[in-house]
C-alpha positions, 0 to 999 in steps of 0.5 A, a space after each residue: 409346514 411347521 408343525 405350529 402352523 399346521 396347528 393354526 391352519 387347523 384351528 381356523 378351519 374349526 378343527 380340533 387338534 389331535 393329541 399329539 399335535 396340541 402336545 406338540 403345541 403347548 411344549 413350544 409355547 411353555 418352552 419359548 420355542 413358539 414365536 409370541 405371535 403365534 401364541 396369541 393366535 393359537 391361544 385365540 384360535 382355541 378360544 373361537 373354536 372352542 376348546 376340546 377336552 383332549 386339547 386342555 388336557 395336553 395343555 394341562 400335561 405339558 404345563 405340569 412337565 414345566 413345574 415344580 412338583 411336589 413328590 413324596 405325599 401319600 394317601 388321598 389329596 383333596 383340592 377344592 379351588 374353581 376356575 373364577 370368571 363367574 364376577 360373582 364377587 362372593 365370599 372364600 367359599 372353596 377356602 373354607 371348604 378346605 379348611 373345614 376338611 382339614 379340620 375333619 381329618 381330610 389331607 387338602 393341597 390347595 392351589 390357587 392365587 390371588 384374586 383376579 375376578 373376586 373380591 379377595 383370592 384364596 392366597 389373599 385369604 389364606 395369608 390373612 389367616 396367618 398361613 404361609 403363602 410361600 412353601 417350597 416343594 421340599 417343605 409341603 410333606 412337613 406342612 401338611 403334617 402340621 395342619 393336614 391343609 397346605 397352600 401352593 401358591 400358583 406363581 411358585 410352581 410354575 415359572 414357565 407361565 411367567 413368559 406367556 403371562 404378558 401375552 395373555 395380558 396383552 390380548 385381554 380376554 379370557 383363555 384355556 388358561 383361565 380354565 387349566 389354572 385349577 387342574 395345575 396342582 403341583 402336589 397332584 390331588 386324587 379328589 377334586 371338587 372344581 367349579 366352572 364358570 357356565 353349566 357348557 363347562 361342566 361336562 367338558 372339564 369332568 372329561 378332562 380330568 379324566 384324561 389327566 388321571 384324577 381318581 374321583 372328582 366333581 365339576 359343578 355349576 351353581 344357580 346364580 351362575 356361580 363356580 360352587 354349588 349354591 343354596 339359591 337353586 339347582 345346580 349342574 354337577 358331573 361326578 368323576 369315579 375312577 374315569 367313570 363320570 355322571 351327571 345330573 341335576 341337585 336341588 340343596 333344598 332336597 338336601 335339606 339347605 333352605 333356599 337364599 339369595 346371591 345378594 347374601 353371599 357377596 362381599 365388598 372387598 378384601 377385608 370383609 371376605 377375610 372377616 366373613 371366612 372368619 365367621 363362617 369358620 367359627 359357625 357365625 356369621 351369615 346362614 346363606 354362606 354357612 349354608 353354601 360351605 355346608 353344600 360344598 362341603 358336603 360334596 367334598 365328604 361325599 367324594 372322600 368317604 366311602 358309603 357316605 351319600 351326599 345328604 350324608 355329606 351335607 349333614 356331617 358338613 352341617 354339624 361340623 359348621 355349628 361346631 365351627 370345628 375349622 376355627 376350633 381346630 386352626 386356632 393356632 392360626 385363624 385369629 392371626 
């Protein structure tokens, strides 16, 4: 029996792959070895199973084989970005997440696209600020330099995506590649806050990155159903620490953030998410985004700082706000 089909016998009888054979797996369908006919059924079977963290993490490993990579950065690297499908049409928190942590010294290598499920993607978002959209591997060290923030735009690194794109587009429904899509930096980050679409995820993707090397990370399911922490309830969050993990339950409002409405963060359309960022990233605008950032952001300080607790986070992330210290710091570039 090929070993493509025994993978399929397995998941129609509900059974997770092991390791080696979901390795063996995703290879073939990267490489074009496995026939497309195929794909779309390993790729369903997955789905109506419900993935494992071992298969997404092999799915992740052997994508990664597949990119273009990014070589020669040091130090801790922080990638704020979320899986998306939670059709929340919200404002570019995790972009202005980064930007403020740029702006407080941290290194950021953003990886994302555009916009699938949301109003306006981070690439679209970050191309409207006047950043380039394009940086060749080669390019990100000198970048990052410049402005301690880079973007990597996901169709760049990985070509071998470009073969199951039409695929997936064929059967039309989410899949394990809607949730990898954020754990496929190409520039590898030590710190990660990702946010999941349902709170059945969170504990399911801190697990998987652990078994793809992350050092300390944060998987987070806001009220409202939101893949951010949000200032509109408790949230769900699994924190990741040198492959320990714990989870719990925050509340914003026992972080001092007061409570909001999901209505105030929504935004119409590209050209109000872009006039929004920027606001929030001058400390204008909206209390309920400002607000969000603050939560969000606090999480990132939590993960990158030694000693410093999450209210301490959300505190320093506060005041950073009200300085509009990303506006201050990216003026070369924000008013683009």
């Amino acid at each position: 029996m090929e070993k493509h089909v025994e993978c399929l016998e397995l998941l129609a009888i509900g059974k997770d792959l092991p390791s080696e054979l979901a390795t063996y797996a995703f290879r073939a369908m990267y490489t074009g070895e496995m026939p497309a006919s195929c794909v779309g059924a390993f790729l369903m079977g997955l789905k109506t199973k419900g993935e494992s963290a071992v298969e997404i993490a092999a799915g992740v490993t052997t994508a990664l084989e597949e990119a273009r990579l990014v070589s020669g950065l040091t130090g801790p690297l922080i990638d704020t970005c979320g899986t998306g499908g939670d059709n929340t049409c919200s404002f570019n928190c995790s972009t202005a997440v980064a930007l403020y942590l740029a702006a407080l010294g941290h290194k950021v290598v953003k990886h994302g696209n555009r916009a699938v499920s949301s109003s306006c993607g981070s690439a679209d978002a970050v191309e409207s600020l006047g950043f380039p959209l394009i940086v060749e591997p080669d390019a990100v060290a000198a970048e990052l330099d410049k402005h301690n923030f880079v973007f990597l735009f996901a169709p760049n690194y990985h070509p071998a995506f470009k073969r199951i794109g039409p695929i997936r587009k064929e059967l039309g429904v989410r899949s394990l590649f809607n949730l990898m899509g954020p754990l496929l930096n190409p520039a590898r980050p030590t710190h990660q806050i990702l946010g999941v679409p349902t709170s059945r995820h969170v504990r399911l993707m801190a697990e998987v990155l652990a078994l793809t090397g992350l050092s300390h990370g944060a998987v987070v399911h806001g009220a409202g159903g939101f893949d951010e922490l949000t200032p509109f309830g408790p949230a769900d969050v699994c924190w990741l620490r040198d492959g320990w993990i714990k989870c719990e339950r925050i509340d914003p409002q026992t972080l001092g953030i007061p409570a909001h409405k999901p209505g105030e963060v929504v935004v119409a359309g590209r050209d109000e998410a872009v006039r929004v960022l920027k606001d929030v990233l001058s400390g204008q605008g909206n209390p309920a985004m400002r607000d969000m950032v603050a939560l969000n952001l606090g999480c990132a300080l939590h993960l990158l700082e030694d000693g410093l607790t999450l209210r301490q986070g959300v505190e320093k992330a506060r005041d950073a706000i009200a300085r509009g210290a990303a506006a201050a710091f990216f003026k070369d570039v924000s008013h683009a």
